[in-house]
N, C-alpha and C positions, 0 to 999 in steps of 0.2 A: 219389205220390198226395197230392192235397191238399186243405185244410182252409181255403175261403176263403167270405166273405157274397156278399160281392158284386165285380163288376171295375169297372175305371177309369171306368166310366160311371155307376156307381151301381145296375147291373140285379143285380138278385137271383138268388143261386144254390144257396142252400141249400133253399132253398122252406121246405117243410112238415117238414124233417127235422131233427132234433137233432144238436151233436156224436157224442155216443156213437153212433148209430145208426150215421151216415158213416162214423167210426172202423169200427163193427165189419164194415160191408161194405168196408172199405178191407182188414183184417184176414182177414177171409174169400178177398180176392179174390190174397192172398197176397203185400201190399206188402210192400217190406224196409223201409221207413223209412215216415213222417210229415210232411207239411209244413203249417206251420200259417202266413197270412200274418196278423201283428198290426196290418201297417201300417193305420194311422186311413184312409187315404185308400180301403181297400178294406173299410170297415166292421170293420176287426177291433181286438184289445186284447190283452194281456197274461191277459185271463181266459180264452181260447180256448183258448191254450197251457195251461194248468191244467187245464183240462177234459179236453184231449186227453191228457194226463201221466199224469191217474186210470184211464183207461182203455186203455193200453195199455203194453206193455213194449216197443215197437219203438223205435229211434231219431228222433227227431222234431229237424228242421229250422224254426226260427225264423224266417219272413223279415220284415222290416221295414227301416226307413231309420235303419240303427246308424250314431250320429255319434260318441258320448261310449263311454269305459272304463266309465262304470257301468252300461250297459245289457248289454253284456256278460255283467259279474256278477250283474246281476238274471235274465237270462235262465238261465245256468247255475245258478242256486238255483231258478228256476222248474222245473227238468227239462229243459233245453233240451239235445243232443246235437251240434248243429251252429249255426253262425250264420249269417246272410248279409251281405256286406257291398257296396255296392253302388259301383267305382270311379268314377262316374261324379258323384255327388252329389259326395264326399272332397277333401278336397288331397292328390295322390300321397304327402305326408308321412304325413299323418292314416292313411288306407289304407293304407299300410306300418305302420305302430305298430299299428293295433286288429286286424291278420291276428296279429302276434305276442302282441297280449294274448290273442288266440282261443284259438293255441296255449296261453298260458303257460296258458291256463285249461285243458285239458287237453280242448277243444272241437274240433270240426273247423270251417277258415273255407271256405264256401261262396261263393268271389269272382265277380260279374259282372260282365264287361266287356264293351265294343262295337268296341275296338280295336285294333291291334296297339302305341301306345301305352303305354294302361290293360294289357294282356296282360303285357309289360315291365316292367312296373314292380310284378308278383303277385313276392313276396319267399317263397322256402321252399315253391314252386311242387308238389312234388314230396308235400308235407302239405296241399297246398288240392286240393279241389274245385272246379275252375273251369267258368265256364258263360258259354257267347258269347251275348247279348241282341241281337236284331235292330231292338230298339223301344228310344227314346230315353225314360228314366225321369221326364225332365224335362219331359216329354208327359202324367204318368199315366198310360203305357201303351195312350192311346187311339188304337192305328192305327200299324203299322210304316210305312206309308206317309207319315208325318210326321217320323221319324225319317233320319238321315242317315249311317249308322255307315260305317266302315272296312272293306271285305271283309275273312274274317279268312282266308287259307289259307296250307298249310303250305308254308314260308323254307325251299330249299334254304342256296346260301351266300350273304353277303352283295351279288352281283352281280344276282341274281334278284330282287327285294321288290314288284314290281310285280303287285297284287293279279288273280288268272286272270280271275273277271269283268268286270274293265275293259279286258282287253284282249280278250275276247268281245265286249263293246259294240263296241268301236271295229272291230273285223273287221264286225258286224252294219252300223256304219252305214257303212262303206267298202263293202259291196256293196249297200245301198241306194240309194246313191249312184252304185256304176257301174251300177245297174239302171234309175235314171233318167234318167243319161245315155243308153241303150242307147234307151229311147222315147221320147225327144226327137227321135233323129237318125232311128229308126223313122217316126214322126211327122210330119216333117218335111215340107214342099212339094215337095222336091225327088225324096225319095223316093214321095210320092203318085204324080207325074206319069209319063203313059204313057210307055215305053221312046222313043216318035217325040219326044215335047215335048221328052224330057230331052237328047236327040240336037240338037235345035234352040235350046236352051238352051247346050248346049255349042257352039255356032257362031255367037254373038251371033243369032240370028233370032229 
């Protein structure tokens, strides 16, 4: 359950209600955890998290666009219980070093990725939380239909990698395909023509 102003578009979502209110129907409604998103681009701050922190003793999830090691640290002196970091923004280097500063902080990293790539290169995989994004971040989030990601499903062994949805497509448009050759040759003159014409067709007359 989560703790956000507003989405990628700017529309308003908390309306008329306060943190603590949200919190305690969140609490009521029997969440296990907290998500509070700080990130600026969704109207939020570092003072949300605070707010939510006073008010409740659940686990609470930080999401924002963590680039540096000291936001890390600011967020676990804020209360923070988990972090998000988002593979997509990172250089696979960066995003491997701030999953283990996560750990070393004694935090859980909440990794999202878009592909089997970014998925690959989640280090200590087995300590993360990981979450498959169907929307490209670099978007704002406005509309997975803008977005291009990688189907993500589960690799038997390395001879299989070829993602199940794409090969649904291509079966979908190989019988569209034989379906409209089927009304062409339906369609056709040939076959319009009464059984006598076709008979007189086939004898040059």
């Amino acid at each position: 359950m989560e703790v956000k102003r507003q989405d990628g578009n700017g529309v308003e979502l908390m309306g008329d209600r306060t943190i603590p209110e949200i919190v305690s129907d969140y609490v009521a409604a029997g969440a296990p955890c907290i998500s509070v998103v700080t990130g600026r681009w969704f109207g939020g701050d570092d003072g949300m998290l605070e707010e939510v922190v006073k008010v409740t003793d659940l686990p609470i999830l930080k999401k924002d666009f963590i680039t540096r090691e000291s936001q890390i640290v600011a967020a676990k002196e804020m209360g923070a219980s988990a972090i998000l970091l988002t593979a997509r923004i990172l250089p696979k280097s960066s995003f491997q070093k701030l999953i283990e500063t996560i750990l070393r902080q004694g935090l859980t990293p909440f990794v999202e990725v878009a592909d089997h790539a970014e998925l690959d290169s989640v280090v200590r995989p087995e300590e993360c939380i990981v979450a498959i994004n169907n929307k490209d971040i670099r978007n704002q989030e406005r509309g997975a239909g803008r977005s291009r990601p990688q189907p993500l499903t589960a690799r038997g062994d390395d001879r299989d990698r070829h993602p199940v949805p794409r090969e649904r497509e291509r079966d979908r448009r190989s019988e569209g395909r034989r379906g409209a050759d089927r009304r062409r040759v339906q369609g056709s003159p040939h076959r319009r023509r009464a059984p006598a014409q076709r008979k007189r067709a086939e004898l040059g007359q």
